[in-house]
N, CA, C, O and CB atoms as a CASP TS submission, in Angstrom:
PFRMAT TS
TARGET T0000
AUTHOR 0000-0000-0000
METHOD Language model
MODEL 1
PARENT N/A
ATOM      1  N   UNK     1      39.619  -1.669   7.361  1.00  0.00           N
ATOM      2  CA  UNK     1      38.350  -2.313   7.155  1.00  0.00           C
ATOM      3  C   UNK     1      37.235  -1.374   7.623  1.00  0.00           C
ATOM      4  O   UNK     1      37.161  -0.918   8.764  1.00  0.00           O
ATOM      5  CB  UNK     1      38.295  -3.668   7.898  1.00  0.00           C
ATOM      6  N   UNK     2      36.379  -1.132   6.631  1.00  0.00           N
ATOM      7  CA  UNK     2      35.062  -0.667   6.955  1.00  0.00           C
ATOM      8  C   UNK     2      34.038  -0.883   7.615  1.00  0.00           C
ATOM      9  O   UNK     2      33.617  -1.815   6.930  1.00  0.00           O
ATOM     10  CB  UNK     2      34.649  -0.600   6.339  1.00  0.00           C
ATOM     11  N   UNK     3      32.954  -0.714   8.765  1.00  0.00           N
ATOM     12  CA  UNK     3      32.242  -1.004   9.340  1.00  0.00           C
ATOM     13  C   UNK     3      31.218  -0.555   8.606  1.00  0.00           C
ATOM     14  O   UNK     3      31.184   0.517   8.002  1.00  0.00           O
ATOM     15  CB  UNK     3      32.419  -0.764  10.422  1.00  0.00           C
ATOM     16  N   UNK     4      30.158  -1.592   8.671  1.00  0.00           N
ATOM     17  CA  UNK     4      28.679  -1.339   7.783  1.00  0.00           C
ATOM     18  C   UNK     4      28.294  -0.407   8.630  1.00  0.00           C
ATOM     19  O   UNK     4      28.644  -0.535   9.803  1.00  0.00           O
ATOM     20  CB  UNK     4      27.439  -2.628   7.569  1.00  0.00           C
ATOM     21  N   UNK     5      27.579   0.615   8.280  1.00  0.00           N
ATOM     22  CA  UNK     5      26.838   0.888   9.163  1.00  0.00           C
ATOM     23  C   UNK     5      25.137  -0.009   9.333  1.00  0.00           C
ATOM     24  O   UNK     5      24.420  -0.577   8.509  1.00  0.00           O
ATOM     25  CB  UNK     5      26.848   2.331   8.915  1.00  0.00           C
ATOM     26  N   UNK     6      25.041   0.192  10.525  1.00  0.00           N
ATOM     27  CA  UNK     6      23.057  -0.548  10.608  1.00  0.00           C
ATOM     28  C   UNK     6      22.424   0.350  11.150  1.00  0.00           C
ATOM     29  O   UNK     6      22.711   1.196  11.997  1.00  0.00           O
ATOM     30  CB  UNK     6      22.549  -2.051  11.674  1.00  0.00           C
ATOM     31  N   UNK     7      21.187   0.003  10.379  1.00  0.00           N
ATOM     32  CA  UNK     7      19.892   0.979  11.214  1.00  0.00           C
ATOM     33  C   UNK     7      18.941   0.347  11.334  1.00  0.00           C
ATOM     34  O   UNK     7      18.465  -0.294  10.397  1.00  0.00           O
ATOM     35  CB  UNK     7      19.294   2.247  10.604  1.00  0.00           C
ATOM     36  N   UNK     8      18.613   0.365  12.102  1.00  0.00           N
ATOM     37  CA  UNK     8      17.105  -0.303  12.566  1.00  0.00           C
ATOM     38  C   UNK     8      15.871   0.334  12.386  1.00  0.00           C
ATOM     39  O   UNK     8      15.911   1.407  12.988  1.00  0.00           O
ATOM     40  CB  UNK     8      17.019  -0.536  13.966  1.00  0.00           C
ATOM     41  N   UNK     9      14.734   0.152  11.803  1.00  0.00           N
ATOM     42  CA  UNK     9      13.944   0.628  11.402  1.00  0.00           C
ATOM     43  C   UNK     9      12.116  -0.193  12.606  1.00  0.00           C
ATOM     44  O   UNK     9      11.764  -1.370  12.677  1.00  0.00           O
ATOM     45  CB  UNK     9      14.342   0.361   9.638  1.00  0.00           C
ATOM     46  N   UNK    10      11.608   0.763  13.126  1.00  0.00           N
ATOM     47  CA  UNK    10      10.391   0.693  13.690  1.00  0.00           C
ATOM     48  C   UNK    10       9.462   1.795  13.106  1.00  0.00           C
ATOM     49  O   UNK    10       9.618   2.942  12.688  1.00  0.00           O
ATOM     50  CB  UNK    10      10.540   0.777  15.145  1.00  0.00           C
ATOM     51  N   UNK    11       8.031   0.606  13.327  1.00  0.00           N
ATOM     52  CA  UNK    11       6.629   1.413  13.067  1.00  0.00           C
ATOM     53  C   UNK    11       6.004   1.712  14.160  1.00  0.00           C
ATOM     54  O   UNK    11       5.840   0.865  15.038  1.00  0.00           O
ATOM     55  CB  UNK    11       5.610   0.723  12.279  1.00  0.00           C
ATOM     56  N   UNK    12       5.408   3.401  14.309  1.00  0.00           N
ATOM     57  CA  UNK    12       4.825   3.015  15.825  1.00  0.00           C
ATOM     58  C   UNK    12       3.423   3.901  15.000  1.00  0.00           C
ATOM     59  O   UNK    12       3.291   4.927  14.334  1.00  0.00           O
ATOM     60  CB  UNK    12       5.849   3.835  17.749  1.00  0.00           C
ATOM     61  N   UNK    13       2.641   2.917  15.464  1.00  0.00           N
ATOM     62  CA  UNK    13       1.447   2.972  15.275  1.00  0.00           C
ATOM     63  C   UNK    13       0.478   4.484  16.534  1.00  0.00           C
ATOM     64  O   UNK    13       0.434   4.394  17.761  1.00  0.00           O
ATOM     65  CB  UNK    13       1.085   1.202  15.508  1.00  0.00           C
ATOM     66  N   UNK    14       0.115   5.183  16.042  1.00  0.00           N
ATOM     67  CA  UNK    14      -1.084   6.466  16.915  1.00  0.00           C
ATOM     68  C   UNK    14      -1.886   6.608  17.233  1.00  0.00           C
ATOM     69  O   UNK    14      -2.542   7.419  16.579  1.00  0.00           O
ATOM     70  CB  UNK    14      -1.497   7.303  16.740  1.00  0.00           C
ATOM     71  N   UNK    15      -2.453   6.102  18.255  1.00  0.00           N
ATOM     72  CA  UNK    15      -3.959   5.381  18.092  1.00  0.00           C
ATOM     73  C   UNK    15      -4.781   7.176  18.302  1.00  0.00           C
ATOM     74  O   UNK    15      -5.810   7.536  17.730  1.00  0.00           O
ATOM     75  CB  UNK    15      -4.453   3.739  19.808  1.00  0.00           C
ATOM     76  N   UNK    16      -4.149   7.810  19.030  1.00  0.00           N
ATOM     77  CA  UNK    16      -4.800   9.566  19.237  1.00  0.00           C
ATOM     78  C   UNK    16      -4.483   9.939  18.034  1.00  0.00           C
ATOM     79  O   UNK    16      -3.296   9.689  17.823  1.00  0.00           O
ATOM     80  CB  UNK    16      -4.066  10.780  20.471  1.00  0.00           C
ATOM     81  N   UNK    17      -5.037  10.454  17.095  1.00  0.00           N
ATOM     82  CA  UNK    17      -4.528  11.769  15.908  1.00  0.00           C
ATOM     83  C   UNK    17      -3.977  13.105  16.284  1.00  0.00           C
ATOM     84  O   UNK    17      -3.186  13.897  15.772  1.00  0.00           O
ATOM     85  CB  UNK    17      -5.751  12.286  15.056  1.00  0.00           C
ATOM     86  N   UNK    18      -4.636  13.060  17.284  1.00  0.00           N
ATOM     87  CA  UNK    18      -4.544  14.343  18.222  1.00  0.00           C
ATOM     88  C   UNK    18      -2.642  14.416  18.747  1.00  0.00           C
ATOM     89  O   UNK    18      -1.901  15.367  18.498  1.00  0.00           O
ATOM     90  CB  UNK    18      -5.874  14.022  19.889  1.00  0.00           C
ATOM     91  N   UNK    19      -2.404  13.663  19.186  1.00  0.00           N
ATOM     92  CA  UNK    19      -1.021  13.155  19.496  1.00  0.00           C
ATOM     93  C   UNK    19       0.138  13.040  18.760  1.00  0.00           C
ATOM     94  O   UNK    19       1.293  13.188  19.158  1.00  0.00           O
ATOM     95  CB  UNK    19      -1.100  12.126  19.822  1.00  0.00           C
ATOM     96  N   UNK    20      -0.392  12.669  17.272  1.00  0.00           N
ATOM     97  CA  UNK    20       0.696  12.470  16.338  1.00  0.00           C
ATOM     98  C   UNK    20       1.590  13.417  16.194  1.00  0.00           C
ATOM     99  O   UNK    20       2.766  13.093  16.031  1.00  0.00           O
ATOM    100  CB  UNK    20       0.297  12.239  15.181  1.00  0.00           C
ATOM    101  N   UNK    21       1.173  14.909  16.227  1.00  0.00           N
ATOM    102  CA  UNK    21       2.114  16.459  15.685  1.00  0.00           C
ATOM    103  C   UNK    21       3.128  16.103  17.426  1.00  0.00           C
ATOM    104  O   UNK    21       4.353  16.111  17.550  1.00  0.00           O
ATOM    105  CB  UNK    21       0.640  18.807  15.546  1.00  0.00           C
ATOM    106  N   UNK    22       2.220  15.867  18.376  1.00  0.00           N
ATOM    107  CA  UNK    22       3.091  15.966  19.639  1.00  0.00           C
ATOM    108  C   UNK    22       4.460  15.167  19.748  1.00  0.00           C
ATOM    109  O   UNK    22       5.572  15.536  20.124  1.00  0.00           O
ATOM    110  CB  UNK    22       2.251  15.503  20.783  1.00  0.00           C
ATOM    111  N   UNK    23       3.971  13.889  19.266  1.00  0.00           N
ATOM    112  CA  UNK    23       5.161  12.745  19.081  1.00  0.00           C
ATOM    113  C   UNK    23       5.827  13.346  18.408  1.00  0.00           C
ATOM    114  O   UNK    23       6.776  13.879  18.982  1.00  0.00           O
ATOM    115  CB  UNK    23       4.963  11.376  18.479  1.00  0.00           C
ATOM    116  N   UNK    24       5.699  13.582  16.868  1.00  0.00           N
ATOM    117  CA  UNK    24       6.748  14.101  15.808  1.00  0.00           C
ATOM    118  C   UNK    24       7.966  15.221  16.793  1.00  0.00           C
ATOM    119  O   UNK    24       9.063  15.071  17.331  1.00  0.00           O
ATOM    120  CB  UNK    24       5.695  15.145  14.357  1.00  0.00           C
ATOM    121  N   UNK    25       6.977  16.338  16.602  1.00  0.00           N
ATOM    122  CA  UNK    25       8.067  17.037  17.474  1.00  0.00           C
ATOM    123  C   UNK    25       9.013  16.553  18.312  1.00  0.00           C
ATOM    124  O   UNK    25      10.122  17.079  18.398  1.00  0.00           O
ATOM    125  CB  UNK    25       7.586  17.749  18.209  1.00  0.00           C
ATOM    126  N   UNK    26       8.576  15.277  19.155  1.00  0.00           N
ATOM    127  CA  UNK    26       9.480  15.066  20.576  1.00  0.00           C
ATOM    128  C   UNK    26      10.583  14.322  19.454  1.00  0.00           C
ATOM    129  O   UNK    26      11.642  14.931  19.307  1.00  0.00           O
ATOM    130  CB  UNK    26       8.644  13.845  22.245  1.00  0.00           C
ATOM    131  N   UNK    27      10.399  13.039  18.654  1.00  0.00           N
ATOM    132  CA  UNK    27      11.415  12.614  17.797  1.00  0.00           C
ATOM    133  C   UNK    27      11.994  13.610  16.912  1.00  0.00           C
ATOM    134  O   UNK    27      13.208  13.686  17.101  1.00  0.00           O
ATOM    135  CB  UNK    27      10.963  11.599  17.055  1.00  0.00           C
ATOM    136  N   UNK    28      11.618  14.308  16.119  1.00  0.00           N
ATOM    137  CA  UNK    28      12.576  15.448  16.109  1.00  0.00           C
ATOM    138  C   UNK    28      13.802  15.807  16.779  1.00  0.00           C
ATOM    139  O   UNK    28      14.839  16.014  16.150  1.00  0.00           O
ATOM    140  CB  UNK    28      12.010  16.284  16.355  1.00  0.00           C
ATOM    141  N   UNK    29      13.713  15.894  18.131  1.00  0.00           N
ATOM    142  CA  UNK    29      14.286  16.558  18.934  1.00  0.00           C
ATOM    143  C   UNK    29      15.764  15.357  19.124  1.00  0.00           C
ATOM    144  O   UNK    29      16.822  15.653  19.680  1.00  0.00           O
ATOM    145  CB  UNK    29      13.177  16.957  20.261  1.00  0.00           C
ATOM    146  N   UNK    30      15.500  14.289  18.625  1.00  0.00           N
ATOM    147  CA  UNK    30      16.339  13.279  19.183  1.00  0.00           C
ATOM    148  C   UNK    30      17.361  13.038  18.139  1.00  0.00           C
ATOM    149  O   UNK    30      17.170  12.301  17.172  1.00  0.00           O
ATOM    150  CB  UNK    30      15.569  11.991  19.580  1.00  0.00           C
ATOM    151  N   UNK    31      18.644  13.804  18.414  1.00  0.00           N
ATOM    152  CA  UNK    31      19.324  13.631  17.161  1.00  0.00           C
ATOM    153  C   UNK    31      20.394  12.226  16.378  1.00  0.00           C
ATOM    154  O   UNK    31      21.194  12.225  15.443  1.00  0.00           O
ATOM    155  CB  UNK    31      20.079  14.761  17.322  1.00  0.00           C
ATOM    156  N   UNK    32      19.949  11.278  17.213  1.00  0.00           N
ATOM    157  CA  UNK    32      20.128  10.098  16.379  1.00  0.00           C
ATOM    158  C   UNK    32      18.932   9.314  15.669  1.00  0.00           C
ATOM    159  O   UNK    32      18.834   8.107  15.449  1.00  0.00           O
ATOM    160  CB  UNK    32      20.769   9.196  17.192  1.00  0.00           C
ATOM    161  N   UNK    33      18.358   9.995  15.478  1.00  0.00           N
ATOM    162  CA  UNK    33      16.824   9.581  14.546  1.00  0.00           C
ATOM    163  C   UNK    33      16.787  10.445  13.402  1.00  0.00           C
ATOM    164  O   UNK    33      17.063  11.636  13.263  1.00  0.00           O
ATOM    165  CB  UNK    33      15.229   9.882  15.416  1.00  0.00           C
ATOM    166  N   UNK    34      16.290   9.365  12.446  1.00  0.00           N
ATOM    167  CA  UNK    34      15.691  10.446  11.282  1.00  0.00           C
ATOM    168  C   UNK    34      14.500  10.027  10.917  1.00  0.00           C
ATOM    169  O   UNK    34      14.211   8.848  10.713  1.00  0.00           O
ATOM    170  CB  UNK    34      16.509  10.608   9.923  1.00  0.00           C
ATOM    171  N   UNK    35      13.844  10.865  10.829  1.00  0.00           N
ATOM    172  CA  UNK    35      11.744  11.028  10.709  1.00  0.00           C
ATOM    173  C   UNK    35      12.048  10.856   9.498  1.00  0.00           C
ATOM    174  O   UNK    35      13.042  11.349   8.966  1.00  0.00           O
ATOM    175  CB  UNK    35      10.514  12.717  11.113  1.00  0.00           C
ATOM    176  N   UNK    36      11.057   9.999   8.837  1.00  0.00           N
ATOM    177  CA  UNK    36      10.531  10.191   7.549  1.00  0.00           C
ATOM    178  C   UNK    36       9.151   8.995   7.703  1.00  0.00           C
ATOM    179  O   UNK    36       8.895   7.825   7.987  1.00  0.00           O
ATOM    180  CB  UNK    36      11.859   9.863   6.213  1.00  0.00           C
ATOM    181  N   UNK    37       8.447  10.503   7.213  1.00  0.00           N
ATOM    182  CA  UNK    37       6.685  10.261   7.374  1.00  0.00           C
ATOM    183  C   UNK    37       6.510   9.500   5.797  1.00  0.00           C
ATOM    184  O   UNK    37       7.148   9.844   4.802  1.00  0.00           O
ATOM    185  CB  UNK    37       5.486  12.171   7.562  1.00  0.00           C
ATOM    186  N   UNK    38       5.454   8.355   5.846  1.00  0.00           N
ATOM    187  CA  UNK    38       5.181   7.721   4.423  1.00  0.00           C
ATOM    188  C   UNK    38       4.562   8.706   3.510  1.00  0.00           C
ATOM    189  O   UNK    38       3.877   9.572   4.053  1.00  0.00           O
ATOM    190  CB  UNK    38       4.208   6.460   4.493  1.00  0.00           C
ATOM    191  N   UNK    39       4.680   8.732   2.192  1.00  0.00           N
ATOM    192  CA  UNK    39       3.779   9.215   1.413  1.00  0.00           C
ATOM    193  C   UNK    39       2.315   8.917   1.358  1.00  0.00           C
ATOM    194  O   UNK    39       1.965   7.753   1.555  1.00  0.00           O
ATOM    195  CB  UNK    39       4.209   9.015   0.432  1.00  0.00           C
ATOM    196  N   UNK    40       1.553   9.702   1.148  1.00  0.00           N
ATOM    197  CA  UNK    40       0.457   8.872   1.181  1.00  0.00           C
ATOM    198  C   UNK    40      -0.473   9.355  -0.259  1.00  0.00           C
ATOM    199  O   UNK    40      -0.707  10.452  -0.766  1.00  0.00           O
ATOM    200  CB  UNK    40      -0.351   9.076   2.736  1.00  0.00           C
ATOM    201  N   UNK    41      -0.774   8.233  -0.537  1.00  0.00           N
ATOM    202  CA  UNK    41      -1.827   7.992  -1.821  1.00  0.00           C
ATOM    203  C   UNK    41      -2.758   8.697  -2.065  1.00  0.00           C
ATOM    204  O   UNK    41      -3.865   8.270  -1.740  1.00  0.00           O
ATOM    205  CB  UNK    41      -2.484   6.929  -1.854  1.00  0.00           C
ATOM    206  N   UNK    42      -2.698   9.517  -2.471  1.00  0.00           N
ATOM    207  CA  UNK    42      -4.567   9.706  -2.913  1.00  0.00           C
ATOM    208  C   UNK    42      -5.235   9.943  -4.012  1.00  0.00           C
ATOM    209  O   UNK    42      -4.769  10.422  -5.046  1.00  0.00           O
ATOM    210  CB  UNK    42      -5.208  10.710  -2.385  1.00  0.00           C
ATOM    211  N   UNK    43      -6.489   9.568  -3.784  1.00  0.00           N
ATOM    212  CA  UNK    43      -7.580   9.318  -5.225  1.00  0.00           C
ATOM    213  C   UNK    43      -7.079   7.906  -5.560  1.00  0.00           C
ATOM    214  O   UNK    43      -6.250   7.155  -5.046  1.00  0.00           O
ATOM    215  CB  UNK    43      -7.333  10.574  -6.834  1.00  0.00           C
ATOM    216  N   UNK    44      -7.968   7.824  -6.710  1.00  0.00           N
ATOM    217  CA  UNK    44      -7.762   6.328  -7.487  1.00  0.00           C
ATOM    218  C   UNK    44      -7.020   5.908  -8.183  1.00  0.00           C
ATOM    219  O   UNK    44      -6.882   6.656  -9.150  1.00  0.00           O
ATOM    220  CB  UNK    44      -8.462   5.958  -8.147  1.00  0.00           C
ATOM    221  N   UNK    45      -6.335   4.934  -8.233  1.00  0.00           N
ATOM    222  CA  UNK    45      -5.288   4.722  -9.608  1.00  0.00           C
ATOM    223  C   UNK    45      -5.454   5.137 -10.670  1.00  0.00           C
ATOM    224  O   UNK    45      -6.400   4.429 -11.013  1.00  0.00           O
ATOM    225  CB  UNK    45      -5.066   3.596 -10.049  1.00  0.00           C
ATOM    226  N   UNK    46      -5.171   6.030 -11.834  1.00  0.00           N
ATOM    227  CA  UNK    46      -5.333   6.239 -12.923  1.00  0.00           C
ATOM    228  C   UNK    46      -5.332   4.740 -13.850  1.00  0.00           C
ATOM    229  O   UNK    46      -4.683   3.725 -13.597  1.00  0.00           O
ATOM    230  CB  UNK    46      -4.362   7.257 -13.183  1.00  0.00           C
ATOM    231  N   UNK    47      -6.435   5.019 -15.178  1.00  0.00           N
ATOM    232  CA  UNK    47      -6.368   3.983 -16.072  1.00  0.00           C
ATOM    233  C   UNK    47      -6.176   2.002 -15.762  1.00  0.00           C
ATOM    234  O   UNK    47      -5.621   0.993 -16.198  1.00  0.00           O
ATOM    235  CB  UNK    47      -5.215   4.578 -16.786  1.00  0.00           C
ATOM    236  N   UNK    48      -7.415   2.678 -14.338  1.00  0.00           N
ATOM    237  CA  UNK    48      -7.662   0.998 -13.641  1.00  0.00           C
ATOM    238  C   UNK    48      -7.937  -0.320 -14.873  1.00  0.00           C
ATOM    239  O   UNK    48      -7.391  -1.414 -15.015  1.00  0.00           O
ATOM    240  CB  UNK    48      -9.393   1.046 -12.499  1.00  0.00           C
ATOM    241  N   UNK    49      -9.027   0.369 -15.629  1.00  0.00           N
ATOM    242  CA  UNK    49      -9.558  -0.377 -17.291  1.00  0.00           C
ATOM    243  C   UNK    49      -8.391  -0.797 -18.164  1.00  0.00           C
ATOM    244  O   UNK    49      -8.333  -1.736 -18.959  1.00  0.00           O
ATOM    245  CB  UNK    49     -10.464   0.826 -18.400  1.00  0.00           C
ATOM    246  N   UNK    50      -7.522   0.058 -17.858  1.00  0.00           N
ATOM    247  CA  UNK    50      -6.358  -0.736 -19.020  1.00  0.00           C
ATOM    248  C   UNK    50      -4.966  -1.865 -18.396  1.00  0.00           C
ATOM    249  O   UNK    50      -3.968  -2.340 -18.939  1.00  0.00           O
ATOM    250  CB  UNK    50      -5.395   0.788 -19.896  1.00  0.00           C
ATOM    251  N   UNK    51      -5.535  -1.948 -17.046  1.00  0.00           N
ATOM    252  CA  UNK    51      -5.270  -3.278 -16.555  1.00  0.00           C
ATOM    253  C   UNK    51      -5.301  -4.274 -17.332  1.00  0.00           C
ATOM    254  O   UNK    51      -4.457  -4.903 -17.971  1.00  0.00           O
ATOM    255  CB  UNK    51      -5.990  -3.605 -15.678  1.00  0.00           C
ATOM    256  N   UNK    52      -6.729  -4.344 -17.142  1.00  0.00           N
ATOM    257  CA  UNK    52      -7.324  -5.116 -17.867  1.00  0.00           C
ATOM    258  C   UNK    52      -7.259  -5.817 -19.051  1.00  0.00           C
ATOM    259  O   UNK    52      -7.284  -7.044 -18.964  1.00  0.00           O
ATOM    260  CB  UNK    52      -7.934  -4.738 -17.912  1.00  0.00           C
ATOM    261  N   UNK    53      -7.156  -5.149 -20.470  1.00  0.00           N
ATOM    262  CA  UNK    53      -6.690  -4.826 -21.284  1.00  0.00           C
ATOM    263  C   UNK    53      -5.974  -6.253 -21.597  1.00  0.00           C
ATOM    264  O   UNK    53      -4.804  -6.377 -21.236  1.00  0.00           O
ATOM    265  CB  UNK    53      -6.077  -3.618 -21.054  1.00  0.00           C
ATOM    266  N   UNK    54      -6.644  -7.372 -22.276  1.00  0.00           N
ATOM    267  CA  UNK    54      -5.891  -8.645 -22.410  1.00  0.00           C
ATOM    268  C   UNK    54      -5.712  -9.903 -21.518  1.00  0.00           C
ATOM    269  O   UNK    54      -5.010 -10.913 -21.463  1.00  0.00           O
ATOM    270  CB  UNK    54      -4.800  -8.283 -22.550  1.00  0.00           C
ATOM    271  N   UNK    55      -6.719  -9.300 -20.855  1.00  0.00           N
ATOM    272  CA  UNK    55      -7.077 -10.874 -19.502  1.00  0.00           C
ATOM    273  C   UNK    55      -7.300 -11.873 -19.984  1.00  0.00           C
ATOM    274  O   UNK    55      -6.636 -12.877 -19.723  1.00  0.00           O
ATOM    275  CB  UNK    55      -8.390 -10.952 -18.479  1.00  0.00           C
ATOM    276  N   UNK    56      -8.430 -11.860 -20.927  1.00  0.00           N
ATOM    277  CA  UNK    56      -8.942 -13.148 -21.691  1.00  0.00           C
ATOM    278  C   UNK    56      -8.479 -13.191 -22.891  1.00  0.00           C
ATOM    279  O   UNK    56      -9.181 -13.318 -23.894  1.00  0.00           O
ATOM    280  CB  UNK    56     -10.364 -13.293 -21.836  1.00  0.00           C
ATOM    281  N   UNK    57      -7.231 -13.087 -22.873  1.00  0.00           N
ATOM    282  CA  UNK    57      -6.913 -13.405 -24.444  1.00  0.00           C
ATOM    283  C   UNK    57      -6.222 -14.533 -24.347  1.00  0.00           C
ATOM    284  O   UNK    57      -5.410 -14.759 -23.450  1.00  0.00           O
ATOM    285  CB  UNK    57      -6.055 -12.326 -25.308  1.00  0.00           C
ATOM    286  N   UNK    58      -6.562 -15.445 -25.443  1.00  0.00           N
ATOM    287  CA  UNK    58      -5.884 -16.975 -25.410  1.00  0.00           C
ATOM    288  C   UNK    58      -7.007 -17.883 -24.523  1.00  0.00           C
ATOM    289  O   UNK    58      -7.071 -19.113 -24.538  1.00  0.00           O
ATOM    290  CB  UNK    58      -4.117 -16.980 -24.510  1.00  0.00           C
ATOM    291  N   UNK    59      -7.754 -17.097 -23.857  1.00  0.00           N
ATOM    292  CA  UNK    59      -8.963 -18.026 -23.653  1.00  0.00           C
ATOM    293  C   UNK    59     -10.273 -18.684 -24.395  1.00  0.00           C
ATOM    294  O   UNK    59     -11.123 -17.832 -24.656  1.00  0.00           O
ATOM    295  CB  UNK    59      -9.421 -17.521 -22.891  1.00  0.00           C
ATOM    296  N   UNK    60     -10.493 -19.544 -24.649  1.00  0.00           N
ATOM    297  CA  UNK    60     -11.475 -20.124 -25.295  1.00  0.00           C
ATOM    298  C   UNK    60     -12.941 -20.005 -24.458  1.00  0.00           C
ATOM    299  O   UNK    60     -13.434 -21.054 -24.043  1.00  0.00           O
ATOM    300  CB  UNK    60     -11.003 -21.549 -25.550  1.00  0.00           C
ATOM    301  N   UNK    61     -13.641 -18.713 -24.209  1.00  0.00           N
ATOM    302  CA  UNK    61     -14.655 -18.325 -23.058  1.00  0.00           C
ATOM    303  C   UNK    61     -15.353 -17.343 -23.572  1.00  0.00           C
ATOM    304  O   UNK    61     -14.968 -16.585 -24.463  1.00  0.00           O
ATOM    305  CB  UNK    61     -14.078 -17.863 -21.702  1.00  0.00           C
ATOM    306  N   UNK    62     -16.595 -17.328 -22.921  1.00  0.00           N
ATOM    307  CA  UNK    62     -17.891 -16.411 -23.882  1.00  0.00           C
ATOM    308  C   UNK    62     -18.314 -16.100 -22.714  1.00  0.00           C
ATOM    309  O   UNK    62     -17.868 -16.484 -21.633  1.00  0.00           O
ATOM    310  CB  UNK    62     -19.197 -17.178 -25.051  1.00  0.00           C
ATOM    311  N   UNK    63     -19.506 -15.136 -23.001  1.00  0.00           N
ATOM    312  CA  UNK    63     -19.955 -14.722 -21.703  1.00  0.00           C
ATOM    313  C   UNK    63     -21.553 -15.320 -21.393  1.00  0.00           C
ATOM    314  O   UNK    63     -22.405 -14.555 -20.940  1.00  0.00           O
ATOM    315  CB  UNK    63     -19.874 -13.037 -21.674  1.00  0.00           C
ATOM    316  N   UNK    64     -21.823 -16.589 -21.650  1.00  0.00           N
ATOM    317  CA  UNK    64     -22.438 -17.025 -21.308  1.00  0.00           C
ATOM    318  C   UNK    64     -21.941 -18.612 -20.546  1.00  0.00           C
ATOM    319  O   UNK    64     -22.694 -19.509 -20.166  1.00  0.00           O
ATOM    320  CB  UNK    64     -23.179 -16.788 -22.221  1.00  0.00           C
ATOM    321  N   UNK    65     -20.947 -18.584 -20.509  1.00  0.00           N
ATOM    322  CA  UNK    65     -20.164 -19.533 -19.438  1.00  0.00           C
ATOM    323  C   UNK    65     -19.845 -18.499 -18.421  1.00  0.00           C
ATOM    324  O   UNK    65     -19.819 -19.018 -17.306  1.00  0.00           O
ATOM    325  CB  UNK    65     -18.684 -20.367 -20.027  1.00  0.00           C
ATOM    326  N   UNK    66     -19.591 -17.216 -18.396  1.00  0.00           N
ATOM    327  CA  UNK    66     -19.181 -16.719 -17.419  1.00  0.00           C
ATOM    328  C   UNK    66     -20.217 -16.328 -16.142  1.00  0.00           C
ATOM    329  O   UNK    66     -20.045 -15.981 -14.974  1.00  0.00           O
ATOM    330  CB  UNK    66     -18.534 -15.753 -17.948  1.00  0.00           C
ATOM    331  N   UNK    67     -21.466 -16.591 -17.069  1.00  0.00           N
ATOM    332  CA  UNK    67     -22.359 -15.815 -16.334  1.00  0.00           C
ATOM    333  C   UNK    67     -22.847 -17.230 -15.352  1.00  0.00           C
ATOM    334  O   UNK    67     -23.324 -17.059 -14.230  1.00  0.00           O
ATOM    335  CB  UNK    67     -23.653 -14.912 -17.406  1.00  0.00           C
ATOM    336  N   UNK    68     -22.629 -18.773 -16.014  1.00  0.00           N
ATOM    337  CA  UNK    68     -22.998 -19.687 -15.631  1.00  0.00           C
ATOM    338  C   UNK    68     -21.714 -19.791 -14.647  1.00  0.00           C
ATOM    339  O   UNK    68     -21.944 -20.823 -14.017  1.00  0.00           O
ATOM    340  CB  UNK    68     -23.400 -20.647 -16.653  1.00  0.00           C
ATOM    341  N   UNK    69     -21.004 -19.488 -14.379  1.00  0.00           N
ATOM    342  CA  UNK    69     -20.336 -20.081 -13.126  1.00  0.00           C
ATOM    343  C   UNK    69     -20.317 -18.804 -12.250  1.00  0.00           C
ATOM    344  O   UNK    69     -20.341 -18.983 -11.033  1.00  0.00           O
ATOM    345  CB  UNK    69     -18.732 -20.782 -13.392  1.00  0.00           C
ATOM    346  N   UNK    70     -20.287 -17.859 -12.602  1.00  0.00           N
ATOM    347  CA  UNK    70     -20.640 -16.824 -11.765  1.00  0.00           C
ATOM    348  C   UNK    70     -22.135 -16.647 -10.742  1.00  0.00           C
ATOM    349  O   UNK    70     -22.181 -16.125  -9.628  1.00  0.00           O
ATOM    350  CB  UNK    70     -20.562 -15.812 -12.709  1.00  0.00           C
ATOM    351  N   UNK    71     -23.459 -17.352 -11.641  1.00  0.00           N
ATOM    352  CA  UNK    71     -24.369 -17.869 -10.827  1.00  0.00           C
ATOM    353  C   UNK    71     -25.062 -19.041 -10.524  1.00  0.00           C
ATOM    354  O   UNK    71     -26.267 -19.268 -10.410  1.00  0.00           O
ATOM    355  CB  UNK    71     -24.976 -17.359 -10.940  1.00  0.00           C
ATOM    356  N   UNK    72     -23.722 -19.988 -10.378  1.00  0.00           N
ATOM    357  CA  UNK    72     -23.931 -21.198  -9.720  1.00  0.00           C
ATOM    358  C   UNK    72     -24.428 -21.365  -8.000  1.00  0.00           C
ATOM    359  O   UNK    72     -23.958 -21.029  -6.913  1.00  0.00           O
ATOM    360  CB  UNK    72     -22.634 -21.814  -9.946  1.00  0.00           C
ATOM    361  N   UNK    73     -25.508 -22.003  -8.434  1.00  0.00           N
ATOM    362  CA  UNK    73     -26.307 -22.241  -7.024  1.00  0.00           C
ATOM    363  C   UNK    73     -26.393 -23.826  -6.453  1.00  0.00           C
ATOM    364  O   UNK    73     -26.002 -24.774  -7.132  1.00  0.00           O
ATOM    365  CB  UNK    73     -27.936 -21.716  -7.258  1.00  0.00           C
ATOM    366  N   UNK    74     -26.875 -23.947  -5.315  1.00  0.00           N
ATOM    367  CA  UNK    74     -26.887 -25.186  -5.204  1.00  0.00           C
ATOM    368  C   UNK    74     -28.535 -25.297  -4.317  1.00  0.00           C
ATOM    369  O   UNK    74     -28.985 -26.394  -3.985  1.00  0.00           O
ATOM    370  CB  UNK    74     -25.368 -25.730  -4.431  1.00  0.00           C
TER
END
């Protein structure tokens, strides 16, 4: 019979930037750990507009209802 293996997974948050390269290194060093830094995103989503692309379809709506509930006052 096989034993699963488990791993436990934690986030530790850096509040120094300055600190972060220091930490890495020290976990590094700890050879029952494995580092893996997130990817990180950048710039804007490509082709945000073609989201869009069919929101109001099948709706019975003009844009002069839209504009009326959009500037509803009281």
């Amino acid at each position: 019979m096989q034993l699963k293996e488990v791993m436990d997974k934690i986030l530790i948050e850096v509040n120094d930037p300055g600190k972060r390269q220091i930490l890495l290194e020290f976990l590094k060093q700890l050879n029952f750990l494995t580092i893996s830094e997130p990817k990180i995103k950048t710039g804007r989503k490509k082709n945000v507009l073609r989201d869009l692309y069919g929101i109001w379809e099948g709706r019975d709506i003009n844009l002069s209802e839209i504009r009326k509930s959009a500037w509803k006052r009281r």
